[in-house]
C-alpha positions in Angstrom: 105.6 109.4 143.3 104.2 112.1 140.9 105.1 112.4 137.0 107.2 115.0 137.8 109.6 112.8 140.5 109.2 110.3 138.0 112.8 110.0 137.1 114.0 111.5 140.5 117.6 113.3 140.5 118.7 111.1 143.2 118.0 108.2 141.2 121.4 106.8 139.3 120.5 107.0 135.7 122.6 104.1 135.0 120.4 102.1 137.7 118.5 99.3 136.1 114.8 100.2 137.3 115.1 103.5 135.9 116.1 102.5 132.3 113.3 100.2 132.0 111.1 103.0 133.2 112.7 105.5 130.9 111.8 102.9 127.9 108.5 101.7 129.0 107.5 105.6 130.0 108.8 106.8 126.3 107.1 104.0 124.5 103.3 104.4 126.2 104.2 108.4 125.4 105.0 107.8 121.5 102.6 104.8 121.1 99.8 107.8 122.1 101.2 110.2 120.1 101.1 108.0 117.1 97.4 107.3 117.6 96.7 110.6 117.5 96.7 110.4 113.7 98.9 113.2 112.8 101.3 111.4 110.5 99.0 108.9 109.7 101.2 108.1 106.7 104.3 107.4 109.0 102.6 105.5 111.6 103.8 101.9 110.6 107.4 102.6 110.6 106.8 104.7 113.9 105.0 101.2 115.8 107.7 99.5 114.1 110.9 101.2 115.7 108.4 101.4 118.9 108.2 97.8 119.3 111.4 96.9 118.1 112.7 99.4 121.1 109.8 98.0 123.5 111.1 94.4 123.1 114.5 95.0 123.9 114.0 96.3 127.2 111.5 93.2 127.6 114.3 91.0 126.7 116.6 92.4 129.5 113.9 91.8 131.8 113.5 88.4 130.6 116.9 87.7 131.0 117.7 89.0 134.3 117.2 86.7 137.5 113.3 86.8 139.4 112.5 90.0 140.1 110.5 89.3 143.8 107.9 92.1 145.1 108.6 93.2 148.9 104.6 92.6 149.6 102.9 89.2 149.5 99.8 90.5 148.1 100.2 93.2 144.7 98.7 96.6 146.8 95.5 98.0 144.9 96.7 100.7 142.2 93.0 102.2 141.5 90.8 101.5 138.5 93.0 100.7 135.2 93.3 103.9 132.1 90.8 103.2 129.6 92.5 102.5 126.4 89.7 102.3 124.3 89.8 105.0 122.8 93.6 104.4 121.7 92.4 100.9 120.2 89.6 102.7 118.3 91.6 105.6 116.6 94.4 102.6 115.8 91.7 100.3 114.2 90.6 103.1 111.9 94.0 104.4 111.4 95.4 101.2 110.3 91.8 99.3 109.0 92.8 98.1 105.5 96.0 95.7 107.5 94.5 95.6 111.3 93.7 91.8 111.1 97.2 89.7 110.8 97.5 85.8 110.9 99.8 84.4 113.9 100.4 80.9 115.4 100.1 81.5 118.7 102.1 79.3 120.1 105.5 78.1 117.8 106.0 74.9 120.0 102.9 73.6 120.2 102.7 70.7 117.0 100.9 72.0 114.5 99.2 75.2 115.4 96.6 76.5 114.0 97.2 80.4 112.8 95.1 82.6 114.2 93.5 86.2 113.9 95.2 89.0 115.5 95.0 92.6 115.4 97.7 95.3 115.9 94.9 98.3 117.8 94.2 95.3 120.3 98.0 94.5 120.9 98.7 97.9 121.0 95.8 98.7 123.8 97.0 95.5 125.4 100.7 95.9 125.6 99.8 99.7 126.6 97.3 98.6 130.0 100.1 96.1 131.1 102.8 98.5 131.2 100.8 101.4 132.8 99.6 98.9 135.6 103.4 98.5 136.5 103.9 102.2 136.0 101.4 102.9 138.8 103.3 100.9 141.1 106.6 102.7 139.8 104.9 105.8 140.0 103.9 105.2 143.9 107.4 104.2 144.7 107.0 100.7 144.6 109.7 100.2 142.6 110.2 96.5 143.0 106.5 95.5 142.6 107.1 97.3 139.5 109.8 95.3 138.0 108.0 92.0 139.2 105.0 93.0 136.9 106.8 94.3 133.7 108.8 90.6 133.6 106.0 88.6 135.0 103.7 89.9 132.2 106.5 90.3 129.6 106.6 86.2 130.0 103.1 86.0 130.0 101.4 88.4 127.8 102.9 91.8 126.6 105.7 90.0 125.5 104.2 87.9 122.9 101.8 90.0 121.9 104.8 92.9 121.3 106.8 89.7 119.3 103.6 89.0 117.4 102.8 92.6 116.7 106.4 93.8 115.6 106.4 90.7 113.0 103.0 91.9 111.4 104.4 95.3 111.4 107.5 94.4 109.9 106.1 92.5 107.2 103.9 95.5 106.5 106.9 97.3 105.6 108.5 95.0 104.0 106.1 94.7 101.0 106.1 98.6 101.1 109.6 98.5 100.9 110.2 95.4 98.6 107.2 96.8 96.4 105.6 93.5 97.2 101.4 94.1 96.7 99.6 92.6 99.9 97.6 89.6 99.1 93.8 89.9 99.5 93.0 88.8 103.1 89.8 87.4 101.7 87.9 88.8 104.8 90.4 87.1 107.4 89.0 88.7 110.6 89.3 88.1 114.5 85.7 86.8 114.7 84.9 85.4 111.7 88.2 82.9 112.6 86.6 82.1 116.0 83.3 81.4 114.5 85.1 78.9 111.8 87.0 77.2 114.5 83.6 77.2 116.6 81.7 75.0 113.8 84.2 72.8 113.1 84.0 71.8 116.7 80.6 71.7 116.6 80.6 69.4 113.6 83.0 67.0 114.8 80.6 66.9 118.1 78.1 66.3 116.3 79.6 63.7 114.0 80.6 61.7 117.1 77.3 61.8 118.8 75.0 61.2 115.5 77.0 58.7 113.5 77.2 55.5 115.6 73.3 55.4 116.1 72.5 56.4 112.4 74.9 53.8 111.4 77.2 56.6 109.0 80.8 56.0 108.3 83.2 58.9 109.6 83.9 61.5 107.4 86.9 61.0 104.9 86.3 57.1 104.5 83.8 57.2 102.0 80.2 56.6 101.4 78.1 53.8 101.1 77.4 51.1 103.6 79.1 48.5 105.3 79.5 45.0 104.1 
């Protein structure tokens, strides 16, 4: 199926593949359009309404019963769009408030925030949705609707839920005239790199401190009676 039988005239526009098309089509057209950086100034409350749109028709999906492919195996739909380039002009559009702090997982006890950042969610959410497109696209209409929920459950959704909230508080401060705080050079690596030593220095605590005869960290110094 070409882009131009995309929405074919047969097709009832009521019908439930063809609205999540519609939405998933409009947003991948509007999220490029926005990266293009001609109302640069505009951008945040344009990904914002984007999103906000974007995760409704993800929550229908996630609401609706198991969509089921007709094929056992997912047919081959070519090499994937390279969305570099869209992650690039996002990352210098939106530099100074890229990098946002998210807990990953809210029912897992105690998680640890970590760094996010809204080009890569954007390029993410983007080569998810295009990959069910190409099936859509070709026809394959169910494949299609088995990818968008299957990866709406297990990655464009959250990253979309995570990305909207960052966005949202971005505008909020605007909008509350509420300064940001300085992120005190919070960044996606640098927070991997922290969580990398620490594990290194409890490793290294466990293997070293029996044999030199130390106490464990946090119980004081000095030696045993």
């Amino acid at each position: 199926m070409s882009d131009a039988t995309l929405h074919d005239s047969k097709r009832d526009p009521g019908d439930f593949a063809v609205s999540v098309a519609d939405s998933i089509e409009s947003f991948i057209v509007a999220v490029a359009e926005v990266s293009r950086g001609d109302a640069a100034d505009s951008a945040v409350p344009f990904l914002l309404l984007e999103v906000s749109q974007l995760l409704l028709t993800g929550g229908r999906l996630g609401a609706h019963e198991d969509f089921l492919p007709d094929e056992r195996y997912e047919p081959d739909v070519g090499p994937e769009p390279d969305v570099d380039e869209l992650r690039e002009r996002f990352a210098a559009m939106l530099d100074p408030v890229d990098v946002y702090s998210e807990v990953f997982d809210p029912y897992v006890p105690r998680s640890a925030p970590v760094a996010s950042r809204i080009s890569d969610d954007l390029a993410d959410i983007i080569t998810d949705l295009r990959h069910g497109m190409a099936h859509y696209r070709d026809g394959r209409v169910s494949e299609a609707l088995w990818w968008w929920q299957f990866s709406y459950l297990s990655n464009w959704g959250p990253t979309a839920s995570a990305c909207l909230r960052a966005l949202q508080s971005l505008v909020a401060h605007v909008r509350l005239d509420q300064p940001l705080d300085e992120l005190d050079g919070l960044d996606t690596d640098a927070v991997a790199d922290e969580q990398l030593a620490e594990e290194a220095g409890r490793v290294m605590a466990a293997e070293i401190a029996g044999p030199l005869g130390l106490r464990s960290l946090g119980t004081g110094s000095g030696t045993g009676a």
